[in-house]
BAFI-3210 file (N, C-alpha, C; in Angstrom, 3 decimals, decimal comma, padded with zeros to 6 digits):
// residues 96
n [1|2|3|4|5|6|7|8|9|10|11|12|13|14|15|16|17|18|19|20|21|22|23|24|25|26|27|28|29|30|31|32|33|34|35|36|37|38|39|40|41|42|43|44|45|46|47|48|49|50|51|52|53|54|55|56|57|58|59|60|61|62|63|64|65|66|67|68|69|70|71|72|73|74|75|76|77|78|79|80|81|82|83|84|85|86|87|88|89|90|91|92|93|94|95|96]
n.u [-002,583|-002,656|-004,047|-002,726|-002,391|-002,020|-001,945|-001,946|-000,802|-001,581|000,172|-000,041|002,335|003,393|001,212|001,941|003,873|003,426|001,027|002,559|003,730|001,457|000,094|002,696|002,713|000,480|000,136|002,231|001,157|-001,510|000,201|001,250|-000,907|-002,357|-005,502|-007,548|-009,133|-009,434|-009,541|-008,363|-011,307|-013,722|-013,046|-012,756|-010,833|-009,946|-007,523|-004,614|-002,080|-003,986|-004,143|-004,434|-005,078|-005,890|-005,183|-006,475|-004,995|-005,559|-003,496|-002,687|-000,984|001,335|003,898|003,553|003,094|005,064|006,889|006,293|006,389|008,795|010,024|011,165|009,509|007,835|009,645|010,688|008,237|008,442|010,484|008,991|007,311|008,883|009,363|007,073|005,244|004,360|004,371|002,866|002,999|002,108|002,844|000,486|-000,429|-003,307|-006,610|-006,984]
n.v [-018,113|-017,327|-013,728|-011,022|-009,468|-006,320|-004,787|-002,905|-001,257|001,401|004,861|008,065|010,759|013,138|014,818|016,574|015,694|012,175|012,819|013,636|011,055|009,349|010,321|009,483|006,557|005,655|005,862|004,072|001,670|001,767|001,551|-001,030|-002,594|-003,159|-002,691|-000,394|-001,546|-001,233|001,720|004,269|004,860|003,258|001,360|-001,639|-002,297|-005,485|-007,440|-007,181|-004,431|-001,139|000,864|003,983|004,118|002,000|000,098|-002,059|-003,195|-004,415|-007,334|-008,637|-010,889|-012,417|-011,331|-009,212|-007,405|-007,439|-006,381|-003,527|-002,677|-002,692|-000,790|001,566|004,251|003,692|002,679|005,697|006,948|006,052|007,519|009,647|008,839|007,612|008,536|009,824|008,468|005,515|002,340|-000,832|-003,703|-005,670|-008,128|-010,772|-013,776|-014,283|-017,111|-017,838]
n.w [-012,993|-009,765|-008,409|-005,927|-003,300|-001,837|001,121|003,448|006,681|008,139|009,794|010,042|010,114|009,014|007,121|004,759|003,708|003,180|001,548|-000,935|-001,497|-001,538|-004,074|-005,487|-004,616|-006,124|-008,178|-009,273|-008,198|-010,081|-012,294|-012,037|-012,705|-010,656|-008,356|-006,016|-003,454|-000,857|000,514|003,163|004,691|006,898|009,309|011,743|014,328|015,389|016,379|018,186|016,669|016,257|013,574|011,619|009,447|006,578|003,509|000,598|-001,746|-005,424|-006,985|-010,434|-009,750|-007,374|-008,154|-009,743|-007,724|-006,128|-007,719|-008,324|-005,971|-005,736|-008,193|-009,554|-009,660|-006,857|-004,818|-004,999|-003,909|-001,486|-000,173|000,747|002,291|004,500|007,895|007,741|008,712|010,371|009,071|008,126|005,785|003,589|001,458|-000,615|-001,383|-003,476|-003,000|-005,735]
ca.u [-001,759|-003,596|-003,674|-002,478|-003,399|-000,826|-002,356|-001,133|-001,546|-000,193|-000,417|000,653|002,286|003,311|000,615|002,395|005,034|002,537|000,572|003,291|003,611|000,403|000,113|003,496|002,149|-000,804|001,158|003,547|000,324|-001,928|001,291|001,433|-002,107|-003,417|-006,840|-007,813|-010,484|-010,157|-008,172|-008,855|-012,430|-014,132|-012,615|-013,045|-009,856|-010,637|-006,776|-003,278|-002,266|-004,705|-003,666|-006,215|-005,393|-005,718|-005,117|-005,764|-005,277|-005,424|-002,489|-002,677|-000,030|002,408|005,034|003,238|002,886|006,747|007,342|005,528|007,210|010,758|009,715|011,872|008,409|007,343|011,142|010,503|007,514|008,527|011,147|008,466|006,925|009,836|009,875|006,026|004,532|004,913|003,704|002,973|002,660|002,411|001,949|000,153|-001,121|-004,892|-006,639|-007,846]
ca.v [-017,571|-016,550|-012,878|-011,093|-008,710|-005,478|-004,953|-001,522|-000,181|002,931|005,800|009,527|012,163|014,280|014,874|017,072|014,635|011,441|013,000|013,201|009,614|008,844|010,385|008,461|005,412|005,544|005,827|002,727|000,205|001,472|001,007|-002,899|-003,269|-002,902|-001,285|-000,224|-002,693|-000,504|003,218|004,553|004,569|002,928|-000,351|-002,297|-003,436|-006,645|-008,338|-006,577|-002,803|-000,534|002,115|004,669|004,340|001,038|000,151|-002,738|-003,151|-006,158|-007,064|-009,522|-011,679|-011,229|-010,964|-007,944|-006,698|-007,105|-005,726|-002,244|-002,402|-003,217|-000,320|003,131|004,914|003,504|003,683|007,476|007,490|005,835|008,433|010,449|008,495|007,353|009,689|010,747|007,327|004,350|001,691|-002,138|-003,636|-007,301|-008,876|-011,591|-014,386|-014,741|-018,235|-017,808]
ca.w [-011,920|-008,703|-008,062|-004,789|-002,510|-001,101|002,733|004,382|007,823|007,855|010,944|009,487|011,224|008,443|005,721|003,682|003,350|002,913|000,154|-001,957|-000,929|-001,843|-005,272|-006,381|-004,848|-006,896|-009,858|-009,018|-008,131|-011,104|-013,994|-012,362|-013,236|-008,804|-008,527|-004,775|-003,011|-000,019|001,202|004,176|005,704|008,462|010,144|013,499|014,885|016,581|017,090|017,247|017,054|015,158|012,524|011,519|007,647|006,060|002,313|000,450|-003,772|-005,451|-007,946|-011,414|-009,192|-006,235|-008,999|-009,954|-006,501|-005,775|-008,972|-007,977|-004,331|-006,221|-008,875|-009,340|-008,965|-005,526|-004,191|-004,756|-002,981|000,236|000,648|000,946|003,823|005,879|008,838|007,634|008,771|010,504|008,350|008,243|004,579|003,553|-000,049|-000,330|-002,494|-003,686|-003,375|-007,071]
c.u [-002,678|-003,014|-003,071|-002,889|-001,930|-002,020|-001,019|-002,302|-000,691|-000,890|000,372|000,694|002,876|002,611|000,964|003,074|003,951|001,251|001,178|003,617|002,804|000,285|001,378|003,043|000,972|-000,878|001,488|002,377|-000,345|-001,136|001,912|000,561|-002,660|-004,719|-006,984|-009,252|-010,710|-009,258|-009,438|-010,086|-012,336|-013,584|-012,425|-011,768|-010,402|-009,134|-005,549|-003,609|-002,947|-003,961|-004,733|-006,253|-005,141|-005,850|-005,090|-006,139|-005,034|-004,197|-002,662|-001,844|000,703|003,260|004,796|003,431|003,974|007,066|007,249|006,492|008,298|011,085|010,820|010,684|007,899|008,583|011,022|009,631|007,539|009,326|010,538|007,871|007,674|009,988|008,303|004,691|004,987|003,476|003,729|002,512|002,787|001,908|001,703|-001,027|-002,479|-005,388|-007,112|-007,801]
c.v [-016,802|-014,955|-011,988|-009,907|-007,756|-005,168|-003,757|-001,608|000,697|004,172|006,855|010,329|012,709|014,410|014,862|015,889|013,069|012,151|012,729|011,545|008,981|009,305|009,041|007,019|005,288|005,232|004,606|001,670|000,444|000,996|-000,456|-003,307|-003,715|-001,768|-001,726|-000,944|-001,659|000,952|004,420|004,155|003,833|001,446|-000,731|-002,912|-004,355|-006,878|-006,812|-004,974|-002,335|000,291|002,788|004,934|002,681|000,802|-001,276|-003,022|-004,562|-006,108|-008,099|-010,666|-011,134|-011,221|-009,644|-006,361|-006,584|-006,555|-003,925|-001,684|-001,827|-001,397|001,270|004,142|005,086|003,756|005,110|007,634|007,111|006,856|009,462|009,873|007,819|008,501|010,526|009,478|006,461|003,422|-000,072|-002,660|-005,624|-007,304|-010,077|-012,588|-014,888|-016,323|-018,511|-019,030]
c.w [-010,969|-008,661|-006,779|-004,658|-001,496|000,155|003,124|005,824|008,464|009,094|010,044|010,320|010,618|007,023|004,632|002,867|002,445|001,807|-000,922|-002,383|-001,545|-003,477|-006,132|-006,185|-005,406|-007,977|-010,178|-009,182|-009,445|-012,384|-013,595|-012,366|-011,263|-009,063|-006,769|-004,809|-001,771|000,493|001,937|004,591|006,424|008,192|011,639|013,719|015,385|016,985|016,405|017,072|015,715|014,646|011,847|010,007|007,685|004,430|002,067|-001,264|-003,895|-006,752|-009,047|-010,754|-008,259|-007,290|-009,116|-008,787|-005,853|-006,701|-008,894|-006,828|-004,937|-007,360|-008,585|-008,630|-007,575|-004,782|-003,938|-003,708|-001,574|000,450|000,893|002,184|004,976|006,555|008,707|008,148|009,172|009,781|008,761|006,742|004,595|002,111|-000,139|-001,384|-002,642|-003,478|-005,107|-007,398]
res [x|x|x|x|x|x|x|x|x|x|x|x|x|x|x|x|x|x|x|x|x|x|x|x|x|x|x|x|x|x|x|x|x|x|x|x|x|x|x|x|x|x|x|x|x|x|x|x|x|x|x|x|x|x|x|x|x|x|x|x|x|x|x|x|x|x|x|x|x|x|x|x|x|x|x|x|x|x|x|x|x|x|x|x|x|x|x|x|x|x|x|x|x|x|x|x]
***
Protein backbone atom coordinates (compact mmCIF):
# COMPACT_ATOMS: atom_id res chain seq x y z
CA UNK A 1 0.00 0.00 0.00
CA UNK A 2 1.62 3.30 -1.13
CA UNK A 3 2.04 5.83 1.58
CA UNK A 4 0.73 9.52 1.49
CA UNK A 5 1.69 12.74 2.13
CA UNK A 6 -0.64 15.62 4.45
CA UNK A 7 0.56 19.16 2.62
CA UNK A 8 -0.43 22.38 4.78
CA UNK A 9 -0.21 26.00 4.01
CA UNK A 10 -1.20 27.68 6.78
CA UNK A 11 -0.96 31.84 7.49
CA UNK A 12 -1.47 32.61 11.53
CA UNK A 13 -2.96 35.46 13.04
CA UNK A 14 -3.47 34.24 16.44
CA UNK A 15 -0.47 32.34 17.99
CA UNK A 16 -1.79 31.77 21.17
CA UNK A 17 -4.63 30.12 19.70
CA UNK A 18 -2.48 28.07 16.91
CA UNK A 19 -0.09 26.64 19.39
CA UNK A 20 -2.55 24.92 21.08
CA UNK A 21 -3.37 23.83 17.59
CA UNK A 22 -0.19 22.72 16.96
CA UNK A 23 0.60 20.68 20.03
CA UNK A 24 -2.85 18.63 19.51
CA UNK A 25 -2.01 18.30 15.96
CA UNK A 26 1.13 16.71 16.73
CA UNK A 27 -0.49 14.33 18.83
CA UNK A 28 -3.28 13.31 16.15
CA UNK A 29 -0.46 12.76 13.10
CA UNK A 30 2.20 11.00 15.41
CA UNK A 31 -0.75 8.24 17.04
CA UNK A 32 -1.49 7.50 12.93
CA UNK A 33 2.06 6.64 12.57
CA UNK A 34 2.96 10.60 10.32
CA UNK A 35 6.50 11.78 11.03
CA UNK A 36 7.22 15.53 9.77
CA UNK A 37 9.41 15.73 6.38
CA UNK A 38 9.04 19.43 6.66
CA UNK A 39 7.37 22.42 9.40
CA UNK A 40 7.90 25.66 8.83
CA UNK A 41 11.29 27.03 7.51
CA UNK A 42 12.53 28.50 4.42
CA UNK A 43 10.50 28.11 1.01
CA UNK A 44 10.38 29.88 -2.46
CA UNK A 45 6.96 30.36 -3.68
CA UNK A 46 7.22 30.07 -7.37
CA UNK A 47 3.16 29.49 -8.49
CA UNK A 48 -0.12 30.50 -6.60
CA UNK A 49 -0.68 32.36 -3.20
CA UNK A 50 2.17 32.05 -0.66
CA UNK A 51 1.69 31.24 3.11
CA UNK A 52 4.59 31.84 5.40
CA UNK A 53 4.12 28.39 7.31
CA UNK A 54 4.23 25.27 5.35
CA UNK A 55 3.90 21.63 6.70
CA UNK A 56 4.40 18.51 5.19
CA UNK A 57 4.29 14.73 7.17
CA UNK A 58 4.26 11.70 5.53
CA UNK A 59 1.50 9.04 6.53
CA UNK A 60 1.75 4.80 6.31
CA UNK A 61 -1.32 5.44 3.71
CA UNK A 62 -3.97 8.12 2.87
CA UNK A 63 -6.27 5.88 4.94
CA UNK A 64 -4.07 6.75 7.71
CA UNK A 65 -3.92 10.34 6.85
CA UNK A 66 -7.85 10.64 6.69
CA UNK A 67 -7.97 8.69 9.63
CA UNK A 68 -5.89 11.45 11.74
CA UNK A 69 -7.93 14.39 9.91
CA UNK A 70 -11.34 12.28 10.76
CA UNK A 71 -9.73 11.64 14.43
CA UNK A 72 -11.44 13.07 17.87
CA UNK A 73 -7.85 14.43 18.65
CA UNK A 74 -7.29 16.58 15.49
CA UNK A 75 -11.16 17.71 15.48
CA UNK A 76 -10.05 19.31 18.85
CA UNK A 77 -7.26 20.87 17.48
CA UNK A 78 -8.76 22.66 14.53
CA UNK A 79 -11.11 24.35 16.86
CA UNK A 80 -8.26 25.75 17.99
CA UNK A 81 -7.23 27.15 14.61
CA UNK A 82 -10.44 28.19 12.98
CA UNK A 83 -10.51 31.95 13.36
CA UNK A 84 -6.46 31.59 14.32
CA UNK A 85 -5.48 30.73 10.65
CA UNK A 86 -6.35 30.57 7.30
CA UNK A 87 -5.24 27.34 6.05
CA UNK A 88 -4.93 25.20 2.81
CA UNK A 89 -4.43 21.31 3.47
CA UNK A 90 -4.49 18.47 0.92
CA UNK A 91 -3.86 14.60 1.46
CA UNK A 92 -2.36 12.94 -0.91
CA UNK A 93 -1.20 9.63 -2.27
CA UNK A 94 2.61 8.52 -2.49
CA UNK A 95 3.92 6.93 -5.82
CA UNK A 96 5.52 4.08 -3.67
Amino acid sequence: MPGAYWIAHVTVSDNEAYTKYAALATQAIIEHGGTFLARGGRAIQKEGRAHPRNVVARFPSLEAANACYESATYQEALSHAQGASERDLVLVEALD
